[in-house]
C-alpha positions in Angstrom: 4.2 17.7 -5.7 1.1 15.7 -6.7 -1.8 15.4 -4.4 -1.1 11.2 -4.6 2.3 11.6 -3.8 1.6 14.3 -0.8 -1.0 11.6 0.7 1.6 9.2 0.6 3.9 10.8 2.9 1.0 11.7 4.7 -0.2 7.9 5.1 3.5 6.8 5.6 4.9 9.8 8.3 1.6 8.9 10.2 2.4 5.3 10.4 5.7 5.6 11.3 4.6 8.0 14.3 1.9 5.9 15.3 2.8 2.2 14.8 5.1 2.3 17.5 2.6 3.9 19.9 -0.1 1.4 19.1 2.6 -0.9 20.0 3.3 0.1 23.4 0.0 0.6 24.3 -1.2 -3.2 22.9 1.6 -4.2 25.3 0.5 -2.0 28.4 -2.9 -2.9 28.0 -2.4 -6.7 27.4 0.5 -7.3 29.5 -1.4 -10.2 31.8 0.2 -13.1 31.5 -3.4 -14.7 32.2 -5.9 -13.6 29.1 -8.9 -14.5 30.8 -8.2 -11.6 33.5 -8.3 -8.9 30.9 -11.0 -6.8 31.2 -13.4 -6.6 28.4 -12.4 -2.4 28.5 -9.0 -3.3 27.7 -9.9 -5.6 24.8 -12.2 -3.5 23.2 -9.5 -0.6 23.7 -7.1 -2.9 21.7 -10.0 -3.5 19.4 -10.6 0.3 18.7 -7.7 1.1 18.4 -6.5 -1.6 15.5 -10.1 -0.4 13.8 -9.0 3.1 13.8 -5.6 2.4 11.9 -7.0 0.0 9.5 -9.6 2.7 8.9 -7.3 5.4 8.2 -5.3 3.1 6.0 -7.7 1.8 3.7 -9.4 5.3 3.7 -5.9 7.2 2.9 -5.3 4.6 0.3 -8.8 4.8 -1.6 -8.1 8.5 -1.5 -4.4 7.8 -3.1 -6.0 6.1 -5.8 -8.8 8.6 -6.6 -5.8 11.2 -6.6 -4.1 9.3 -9.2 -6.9 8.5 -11.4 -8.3 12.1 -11.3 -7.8 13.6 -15.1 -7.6 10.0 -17.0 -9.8 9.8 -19.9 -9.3 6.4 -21.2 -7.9 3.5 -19.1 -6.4 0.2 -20.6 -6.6 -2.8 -19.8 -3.1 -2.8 -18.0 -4.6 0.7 -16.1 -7.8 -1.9 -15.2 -5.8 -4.9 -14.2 -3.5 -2.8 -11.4 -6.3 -0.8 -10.2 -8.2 -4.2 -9.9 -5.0 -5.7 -7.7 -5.3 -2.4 -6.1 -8.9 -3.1 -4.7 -8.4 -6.8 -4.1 -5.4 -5.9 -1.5 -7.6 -3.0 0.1 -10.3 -5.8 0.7 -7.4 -8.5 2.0 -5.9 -6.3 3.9 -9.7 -5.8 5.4 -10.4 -8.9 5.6 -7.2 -10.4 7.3 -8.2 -7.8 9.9 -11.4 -9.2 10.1 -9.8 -12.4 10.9 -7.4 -10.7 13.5 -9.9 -9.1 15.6 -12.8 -11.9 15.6 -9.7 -14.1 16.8 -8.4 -12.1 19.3 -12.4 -11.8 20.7 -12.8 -15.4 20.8 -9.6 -16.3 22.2 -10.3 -13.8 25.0 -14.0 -14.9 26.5 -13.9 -18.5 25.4 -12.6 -20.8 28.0 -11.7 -23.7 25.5 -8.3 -23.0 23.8 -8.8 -24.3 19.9 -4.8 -24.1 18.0 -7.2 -22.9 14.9 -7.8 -19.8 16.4 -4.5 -19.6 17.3 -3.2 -19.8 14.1 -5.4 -17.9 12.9 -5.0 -14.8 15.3 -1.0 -15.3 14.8 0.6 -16.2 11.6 -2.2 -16.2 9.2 -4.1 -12.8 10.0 -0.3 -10.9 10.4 0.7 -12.1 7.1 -2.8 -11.9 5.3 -2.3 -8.1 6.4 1.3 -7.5 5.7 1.5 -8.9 2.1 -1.6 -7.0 1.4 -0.3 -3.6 2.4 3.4 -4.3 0.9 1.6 -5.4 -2.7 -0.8 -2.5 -2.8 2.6 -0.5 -1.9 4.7 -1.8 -4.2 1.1 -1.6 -6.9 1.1 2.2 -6.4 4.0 2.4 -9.0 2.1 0.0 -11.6 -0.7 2.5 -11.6 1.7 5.4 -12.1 2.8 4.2 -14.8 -0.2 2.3 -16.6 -1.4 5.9 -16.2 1.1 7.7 -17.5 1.3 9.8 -14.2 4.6 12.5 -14.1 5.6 12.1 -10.5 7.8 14.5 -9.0 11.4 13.0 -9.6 13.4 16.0 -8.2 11.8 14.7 -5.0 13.3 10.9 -5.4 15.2 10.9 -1.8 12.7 11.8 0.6 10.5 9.1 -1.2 13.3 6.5 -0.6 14.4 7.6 2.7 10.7 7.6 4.1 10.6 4.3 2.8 13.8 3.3 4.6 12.3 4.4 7.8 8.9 2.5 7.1 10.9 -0.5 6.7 12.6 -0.2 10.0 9.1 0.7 11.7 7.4 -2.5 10.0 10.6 -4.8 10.5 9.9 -3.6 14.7 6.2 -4.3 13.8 7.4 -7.8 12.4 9.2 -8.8 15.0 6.0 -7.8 17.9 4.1 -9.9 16.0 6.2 -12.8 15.4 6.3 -12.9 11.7 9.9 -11.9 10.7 11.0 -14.7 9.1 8.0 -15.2 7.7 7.7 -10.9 6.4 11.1 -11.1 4.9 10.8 -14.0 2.8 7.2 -12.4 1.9 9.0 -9.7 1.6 12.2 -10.5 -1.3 9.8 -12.6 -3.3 7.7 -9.6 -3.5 10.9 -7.0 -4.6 12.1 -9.4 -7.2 8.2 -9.3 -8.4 8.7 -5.8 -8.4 12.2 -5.1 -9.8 11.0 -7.7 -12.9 8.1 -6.3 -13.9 8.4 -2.4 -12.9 9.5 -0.5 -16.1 9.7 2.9 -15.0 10.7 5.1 -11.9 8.8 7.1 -10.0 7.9 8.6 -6.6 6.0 5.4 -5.8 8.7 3.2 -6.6 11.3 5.4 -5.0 9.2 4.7 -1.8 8.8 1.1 -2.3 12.4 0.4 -2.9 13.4 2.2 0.4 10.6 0.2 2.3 12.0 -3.1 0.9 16.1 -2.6 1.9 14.6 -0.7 5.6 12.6 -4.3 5.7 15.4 -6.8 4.3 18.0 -5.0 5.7 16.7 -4.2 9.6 15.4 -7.9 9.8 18.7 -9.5 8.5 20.6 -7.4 11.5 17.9 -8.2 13.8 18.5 -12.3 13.0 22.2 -11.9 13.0 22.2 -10.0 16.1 19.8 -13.0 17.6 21.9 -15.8 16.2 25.0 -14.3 18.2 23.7 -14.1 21.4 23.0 -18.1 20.8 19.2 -17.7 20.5 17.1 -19.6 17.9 14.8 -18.9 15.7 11.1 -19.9 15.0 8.6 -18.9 12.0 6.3 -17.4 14.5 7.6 -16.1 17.3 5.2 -12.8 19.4 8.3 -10.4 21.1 7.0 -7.9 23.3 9.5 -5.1 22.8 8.4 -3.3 25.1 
């Protein structure tokens, strides 16, 4: 197994573990129906702990990259222009996290309620994040294969049924944060991206194919399951699952 593809399930196992956690204890530490009367411990708990995860992310990911460029001599210019969408996700992802935590701040301590900031700590941020992580994802295979990387095809199921999983985690993740319906049309446009333009299989792909049916598939029974119990359904909609 390459060291890229090792770090992957490294990255991904972690999330899946963790994601939920971070969940639960967003939920316990926020769970005042009056903001103002959080404490600013409990914020900057929440704040920590949403640096630490986009820290390990980014950093696991530069470090995924490294591992798959190691040994190239000669990059073209389709090797350049992936690793190029590669860094530009990295630093949206960063940035919509920027966005997510400076929102959440002001919200917090400043008595007047602005729908901007709103927006911007909801919907926007969420998504800015999301479609950033699934590109760079779903990117991982572009590089392989601009590259000419040999991934470890004997290995193809765990690759798609760890993506599975992380596309059950992030549809749960989705749903906490009110962005389903939002994530999954994000989401398809994004796979038929993929599917048109990916011309080989590999671990990465594997991977990204499981993590888009987990996603499409978890979020379609998750609306279906709404619509039957005669609820509706809104573009952004925060459900604390806990």
């Amino acid at each position: 197994m390459l060291l890229s593809e090792s770090l992957l399930l490294i990255l991904v196992g972690t999330g899946i573990i963790v994601s939920p956690i971070y969940l639960y204890l967003r939920s316990k530490m926020t769970s005042s129906n009056k903001p103002r009367q959080y404490s600013k411990k409990t914020i900057f708990r929440v704040v920590g702990m949403h640096f630490l995860l986009v820290f390990t992310v980014t950093v696991l990911n530069v470090i995924i990259l490294q591992a798959l460029l190691e040994g190239s001599q000669l990059l073209t210019q389709r090797a350049i222009f992936v690793i190029s969408i590669q860094v530009l996700c990295l630093a949206a992802a960063l940035y919509g996290s920027g966005i997510y935590i400076t929102a959440i701040l002001f919200e917090t301590f400043v008595t007047r309620k602005y729908l901007v900031i709103r927006f911007l700590h909801g919907p926007l941020s969420h998504m800015i994040i999301y479609i950033s992580c699934l590109v760079a994802f779903a990117n991982l295979s572009f590089i392989s294969n601009a590259i000419h990387v040999s991934t470890s095809t004997e290995l193809w199921q765990i690759f798609l049924i760890l993506g599975v999983l992380a596309g059950i985690v992030a549809v749960i993740d989705n749903i906490a944060n009110g962005i389903l319906l939002l994530s999954l049309a994000s989401s398809a446009l994004i796979f038929g991206i993929f599917l048109f333009f990916n011309s080989q299989m590999n671990s990465f792909a594997h991977f990204f194919i499981g993590l888009e049916v987990g996603l499409l598939l978890g979020g379609a029974l998750f609306i279906v399951q709404r619509l039957l119990n005669g609820k509706k359904l809104s573009w952004y909609e925060p459900i604390n699952i806990f």
